[in-house]
MDAnalysis code that builds the backbone (N, CA, C; Angstrom):
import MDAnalysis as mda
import numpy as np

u = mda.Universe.empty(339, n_residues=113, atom_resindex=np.repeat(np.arange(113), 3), trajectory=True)
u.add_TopologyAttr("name", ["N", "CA", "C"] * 113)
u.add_TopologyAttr("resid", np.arange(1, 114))
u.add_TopologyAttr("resname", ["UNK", "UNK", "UNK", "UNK", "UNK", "UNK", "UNK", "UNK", "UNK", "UNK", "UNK", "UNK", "UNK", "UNK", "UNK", "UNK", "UNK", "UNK", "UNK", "UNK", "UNK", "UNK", "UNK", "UNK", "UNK", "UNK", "UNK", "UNK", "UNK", "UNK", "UNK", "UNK", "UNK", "UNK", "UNK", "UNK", "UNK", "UNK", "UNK", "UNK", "UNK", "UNK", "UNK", "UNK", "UNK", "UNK", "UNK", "UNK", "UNK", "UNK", "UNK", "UNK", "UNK", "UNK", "UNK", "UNK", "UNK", "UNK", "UNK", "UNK", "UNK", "UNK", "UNK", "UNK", "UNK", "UNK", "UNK", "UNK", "UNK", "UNK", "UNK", "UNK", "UNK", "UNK", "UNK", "UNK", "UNK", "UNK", "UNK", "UNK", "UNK", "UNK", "UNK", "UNK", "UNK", "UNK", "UNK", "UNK", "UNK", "UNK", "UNK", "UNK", "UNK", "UNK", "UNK", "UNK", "UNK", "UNK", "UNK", "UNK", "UNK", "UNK", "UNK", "UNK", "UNK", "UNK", "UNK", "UNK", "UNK", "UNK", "UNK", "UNK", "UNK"])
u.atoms.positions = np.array([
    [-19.970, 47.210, -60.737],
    [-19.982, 46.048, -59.944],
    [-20.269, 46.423, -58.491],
    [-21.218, 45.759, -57.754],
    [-21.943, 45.467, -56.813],
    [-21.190, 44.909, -55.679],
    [-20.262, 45.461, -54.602],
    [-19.942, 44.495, -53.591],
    [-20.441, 44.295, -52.975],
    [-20.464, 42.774, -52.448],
    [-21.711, 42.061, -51.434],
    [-20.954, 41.183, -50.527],
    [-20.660, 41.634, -49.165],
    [-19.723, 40.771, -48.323],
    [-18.690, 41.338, -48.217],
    [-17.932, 40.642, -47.118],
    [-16.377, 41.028, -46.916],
    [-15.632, 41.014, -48.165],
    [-15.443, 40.045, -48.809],
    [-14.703, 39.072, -49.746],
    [-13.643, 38.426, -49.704],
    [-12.909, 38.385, -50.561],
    [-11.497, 36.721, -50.040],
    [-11.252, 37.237, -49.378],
    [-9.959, 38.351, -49.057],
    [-9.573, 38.632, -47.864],
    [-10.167, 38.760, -46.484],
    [-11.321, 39.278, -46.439],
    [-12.075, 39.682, -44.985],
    [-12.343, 38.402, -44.530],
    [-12.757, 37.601, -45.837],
    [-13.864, 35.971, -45.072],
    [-12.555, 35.293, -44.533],
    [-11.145, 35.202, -45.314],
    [-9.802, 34.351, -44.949],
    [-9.685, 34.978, -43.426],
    [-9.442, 36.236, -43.483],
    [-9.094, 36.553, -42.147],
    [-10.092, 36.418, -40.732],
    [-11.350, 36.478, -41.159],
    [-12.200, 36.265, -40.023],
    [-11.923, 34.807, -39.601],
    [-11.840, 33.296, -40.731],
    [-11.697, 32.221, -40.349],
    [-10.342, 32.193, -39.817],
    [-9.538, 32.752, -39.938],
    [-8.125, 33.016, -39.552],
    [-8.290, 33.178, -37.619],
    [-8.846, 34.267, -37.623],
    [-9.737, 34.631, -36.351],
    [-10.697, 33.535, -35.510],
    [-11.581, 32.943, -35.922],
    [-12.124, 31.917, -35.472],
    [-11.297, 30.855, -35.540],
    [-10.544, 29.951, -36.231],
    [-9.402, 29.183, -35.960],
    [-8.925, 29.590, -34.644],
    [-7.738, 30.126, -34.937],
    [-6.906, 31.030, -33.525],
    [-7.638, 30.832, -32.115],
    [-9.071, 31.256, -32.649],
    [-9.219, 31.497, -31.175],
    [-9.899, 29.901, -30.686],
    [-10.678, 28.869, -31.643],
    [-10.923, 27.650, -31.160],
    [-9.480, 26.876, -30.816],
    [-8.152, 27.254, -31.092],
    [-7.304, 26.249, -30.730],
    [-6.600, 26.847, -29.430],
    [-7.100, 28.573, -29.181],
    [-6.471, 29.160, -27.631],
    [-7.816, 28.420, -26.534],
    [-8.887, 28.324, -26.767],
    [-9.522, 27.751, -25.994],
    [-9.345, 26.411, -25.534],
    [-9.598, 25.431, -26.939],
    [-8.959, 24.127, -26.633],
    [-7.920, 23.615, -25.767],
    [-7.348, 24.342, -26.008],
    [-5.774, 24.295, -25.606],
    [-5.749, 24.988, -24.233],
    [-6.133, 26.138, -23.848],
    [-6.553, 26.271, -22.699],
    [-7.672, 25.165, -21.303],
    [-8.461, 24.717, -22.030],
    [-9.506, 23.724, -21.781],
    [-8.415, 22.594, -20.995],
    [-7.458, 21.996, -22.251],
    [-6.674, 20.710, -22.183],
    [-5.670, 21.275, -20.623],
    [-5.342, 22.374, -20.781],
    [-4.252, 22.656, -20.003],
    [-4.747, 22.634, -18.034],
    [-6.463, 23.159, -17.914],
    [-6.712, 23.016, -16.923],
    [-7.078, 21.905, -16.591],
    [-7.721, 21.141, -17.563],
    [-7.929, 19.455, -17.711],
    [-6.658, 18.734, -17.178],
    [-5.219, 18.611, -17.589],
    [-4.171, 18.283, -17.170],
    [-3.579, 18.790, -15.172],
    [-3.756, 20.156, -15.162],
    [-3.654, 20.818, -14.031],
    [-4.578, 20.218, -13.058],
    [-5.962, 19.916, -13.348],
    [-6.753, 19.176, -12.172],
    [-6.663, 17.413, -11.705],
    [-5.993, 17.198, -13.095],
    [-5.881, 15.757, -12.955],
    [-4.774, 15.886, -11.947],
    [-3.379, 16.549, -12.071],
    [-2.058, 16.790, -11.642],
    [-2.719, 16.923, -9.968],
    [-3.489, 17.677, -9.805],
    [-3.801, 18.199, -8.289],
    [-4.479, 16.879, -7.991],
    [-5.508, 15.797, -8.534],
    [-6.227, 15.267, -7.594],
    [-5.093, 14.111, -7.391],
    [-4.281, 13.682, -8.439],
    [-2.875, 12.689, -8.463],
    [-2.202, 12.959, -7.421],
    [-1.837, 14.099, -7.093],
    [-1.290, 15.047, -5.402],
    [-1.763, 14.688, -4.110],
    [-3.109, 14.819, -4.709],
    [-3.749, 15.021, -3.294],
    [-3.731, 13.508, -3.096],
    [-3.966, 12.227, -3.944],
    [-4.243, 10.550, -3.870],
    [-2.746, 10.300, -2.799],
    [-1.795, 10.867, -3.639],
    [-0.471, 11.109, -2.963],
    [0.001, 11.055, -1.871],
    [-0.502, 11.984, -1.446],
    [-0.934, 13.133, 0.165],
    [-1.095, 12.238, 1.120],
    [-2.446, 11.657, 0.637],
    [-3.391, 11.217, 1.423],
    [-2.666, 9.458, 1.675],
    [-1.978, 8.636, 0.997],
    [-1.451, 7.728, 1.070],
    [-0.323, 7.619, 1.965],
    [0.351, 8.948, 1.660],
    [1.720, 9.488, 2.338],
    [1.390, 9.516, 3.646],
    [0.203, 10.087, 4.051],
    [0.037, 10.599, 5.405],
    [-0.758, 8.670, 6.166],
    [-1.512, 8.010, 5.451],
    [-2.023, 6.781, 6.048],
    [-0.662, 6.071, 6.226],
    [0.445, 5.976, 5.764],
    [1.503, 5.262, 6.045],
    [2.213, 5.788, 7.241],
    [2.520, 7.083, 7.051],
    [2.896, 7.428, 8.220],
    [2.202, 7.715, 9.632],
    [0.631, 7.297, 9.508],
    [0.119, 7.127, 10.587],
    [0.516, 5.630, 11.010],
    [0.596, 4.879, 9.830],
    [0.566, 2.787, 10.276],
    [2.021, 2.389, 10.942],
    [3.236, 3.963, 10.359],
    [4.284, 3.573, 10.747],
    [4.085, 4.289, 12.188],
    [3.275, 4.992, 12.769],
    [3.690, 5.472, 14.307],
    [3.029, 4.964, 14.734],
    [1.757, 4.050, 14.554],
    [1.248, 2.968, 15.291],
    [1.607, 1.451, 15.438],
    [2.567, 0.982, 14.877],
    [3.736, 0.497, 14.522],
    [4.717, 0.478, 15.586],
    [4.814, 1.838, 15.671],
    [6.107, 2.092, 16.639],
    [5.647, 2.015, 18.363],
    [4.166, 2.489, 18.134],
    [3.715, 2.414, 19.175],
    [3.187, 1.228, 20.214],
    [3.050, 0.238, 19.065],
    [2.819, -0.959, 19.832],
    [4.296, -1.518, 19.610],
    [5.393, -1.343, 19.259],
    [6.373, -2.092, 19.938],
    [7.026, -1.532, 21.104],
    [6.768, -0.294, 21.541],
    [6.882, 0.863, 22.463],
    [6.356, -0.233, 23.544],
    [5.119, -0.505, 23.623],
    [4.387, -0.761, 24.602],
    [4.559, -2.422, 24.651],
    [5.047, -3.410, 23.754],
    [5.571, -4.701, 23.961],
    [6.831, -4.655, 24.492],
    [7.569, -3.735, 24.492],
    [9.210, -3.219, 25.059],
    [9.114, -3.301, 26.445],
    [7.879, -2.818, 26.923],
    [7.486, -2.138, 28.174],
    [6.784, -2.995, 28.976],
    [5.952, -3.752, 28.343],
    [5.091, -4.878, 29.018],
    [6.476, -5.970, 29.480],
    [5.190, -6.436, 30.794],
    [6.732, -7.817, 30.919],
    [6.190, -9.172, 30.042],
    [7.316, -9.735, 29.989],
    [6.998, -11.376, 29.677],
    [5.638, -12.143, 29.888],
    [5.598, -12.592, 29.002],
    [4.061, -13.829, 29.747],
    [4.576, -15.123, 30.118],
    [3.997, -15.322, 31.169],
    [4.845, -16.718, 31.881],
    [4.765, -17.423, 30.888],
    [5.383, -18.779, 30.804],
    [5.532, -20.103, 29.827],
    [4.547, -20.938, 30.016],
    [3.453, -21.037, 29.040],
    [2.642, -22.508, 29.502],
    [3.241, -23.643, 30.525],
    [1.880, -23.493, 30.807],
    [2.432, -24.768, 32.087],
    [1.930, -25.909, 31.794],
    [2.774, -27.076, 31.215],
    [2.469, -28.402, 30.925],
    [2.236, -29.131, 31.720],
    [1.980, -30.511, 31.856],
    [1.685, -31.317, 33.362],
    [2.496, -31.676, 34.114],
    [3.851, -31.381, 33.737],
    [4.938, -30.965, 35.234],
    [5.197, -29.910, 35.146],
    [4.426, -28.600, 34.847],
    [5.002, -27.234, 35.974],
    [5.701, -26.588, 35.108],
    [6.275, -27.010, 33.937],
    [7.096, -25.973, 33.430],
    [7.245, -26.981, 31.494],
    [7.610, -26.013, 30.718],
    [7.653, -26.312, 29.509],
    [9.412, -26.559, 29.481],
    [9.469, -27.883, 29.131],
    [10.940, -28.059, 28.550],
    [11.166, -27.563, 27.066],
    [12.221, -26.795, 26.629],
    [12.072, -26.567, 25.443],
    [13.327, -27.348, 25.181],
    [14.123, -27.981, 25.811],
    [14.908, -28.999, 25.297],
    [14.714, -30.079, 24.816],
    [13.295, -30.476, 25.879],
    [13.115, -31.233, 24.621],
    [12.550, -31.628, 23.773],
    [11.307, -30.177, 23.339],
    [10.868, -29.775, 22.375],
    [12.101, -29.780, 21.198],
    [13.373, -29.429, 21.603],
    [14.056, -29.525, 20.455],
    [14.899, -30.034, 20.363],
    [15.220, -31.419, 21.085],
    [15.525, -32.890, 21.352],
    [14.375, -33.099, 19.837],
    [13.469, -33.450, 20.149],
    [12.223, -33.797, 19.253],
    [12.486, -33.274, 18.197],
    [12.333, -31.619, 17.878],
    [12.842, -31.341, 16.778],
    [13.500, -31.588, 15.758],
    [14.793, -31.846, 16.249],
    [16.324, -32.735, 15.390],
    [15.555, -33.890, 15.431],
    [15.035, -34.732, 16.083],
    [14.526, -36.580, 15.756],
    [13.979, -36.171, 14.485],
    [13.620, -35.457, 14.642],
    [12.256, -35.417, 13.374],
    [13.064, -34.693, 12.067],
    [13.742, -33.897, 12.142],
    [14.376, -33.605, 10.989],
    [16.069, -34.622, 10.245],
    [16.351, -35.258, 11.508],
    [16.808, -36.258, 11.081],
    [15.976, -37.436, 10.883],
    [15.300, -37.876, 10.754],
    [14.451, -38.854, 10.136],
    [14.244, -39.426, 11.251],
    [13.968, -39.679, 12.219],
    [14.502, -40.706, 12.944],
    [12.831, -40.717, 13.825],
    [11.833, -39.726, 13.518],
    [10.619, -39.760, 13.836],
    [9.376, -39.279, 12.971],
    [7.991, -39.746, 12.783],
    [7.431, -39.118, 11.585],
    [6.841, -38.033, 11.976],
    [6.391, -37.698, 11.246],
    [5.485, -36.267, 11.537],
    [4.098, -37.042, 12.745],
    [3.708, -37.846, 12.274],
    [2.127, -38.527, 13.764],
    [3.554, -38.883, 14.905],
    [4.308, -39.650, 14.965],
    [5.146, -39.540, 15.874],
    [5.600, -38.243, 16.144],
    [5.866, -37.145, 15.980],
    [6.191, -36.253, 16.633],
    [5.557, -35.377, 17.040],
    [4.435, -35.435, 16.381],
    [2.986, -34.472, 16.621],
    [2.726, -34.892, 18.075],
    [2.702, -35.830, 18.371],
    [2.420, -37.111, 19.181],
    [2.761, -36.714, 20.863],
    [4.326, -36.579, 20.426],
    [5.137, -36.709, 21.304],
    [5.326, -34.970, 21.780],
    [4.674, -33.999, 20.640],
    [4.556, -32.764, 21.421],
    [3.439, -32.527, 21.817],
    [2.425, -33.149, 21.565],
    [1.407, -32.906, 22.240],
    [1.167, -33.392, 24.237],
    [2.085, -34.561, 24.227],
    [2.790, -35.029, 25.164],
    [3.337, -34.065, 26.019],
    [4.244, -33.498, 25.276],
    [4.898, -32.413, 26.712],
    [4.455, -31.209, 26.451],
    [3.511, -30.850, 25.581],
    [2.957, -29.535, 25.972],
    [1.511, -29.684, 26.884],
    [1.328, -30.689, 27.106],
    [-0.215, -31.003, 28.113],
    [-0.718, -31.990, 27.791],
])
């Protein structure tokens, strides 16, 4: 008898061999596949982390500088100064019923000019 080939054993073990090594690759493949997703998820992260904490010190910075600024005078209605009493004289009329909304629209348009 004539041997021709590895035979059962050699051919089992070579596929044994090729198996093994397509599921260390795969599996290697998947693992840097996971690792790059992980890093660019980081970096989306990062980069969000750091735009907030720029919006929160510009944020801080314009109330810094409204702290610091003075007041703006009060509109000046057609006597000289804005009553806010009785802007909110008016107010209560109107939330007690006692004026409608065109009546009170009315009547602030009145003392604001």
């Amino acid at each position: 008898m004539i041997r021709r080939g590895p035979g059962l054993l050699g051919t089992m073990a070579r596929t044994a061999v090729v198996a093994g090594t397509a599921t260390a690759v795969s599996g290697g493949m998947m693992r840097r596949q996971q690792a790059r997703a992980q890093q660019a998820a980081d970096a989306a992260a990062y980069q969000q982390e750091q735009e907030q904490l720029a919006m929160q010190a510009q944020m801080q910075q314009y109330a810094q500088q409204a702290a610091t600024q003075p007041a703006p005078p009060a509109a000046s209605g057609g006597g000289g100064g804005l009553d806010v009493a009785k802007l909110k004289e008016l107010a209560d009329l109107k939330a007690a019923g006692a004026l409608t909304d065109a009546e009170f629209e009315a009547a602030k348009a009145k003392l604001l000019g």
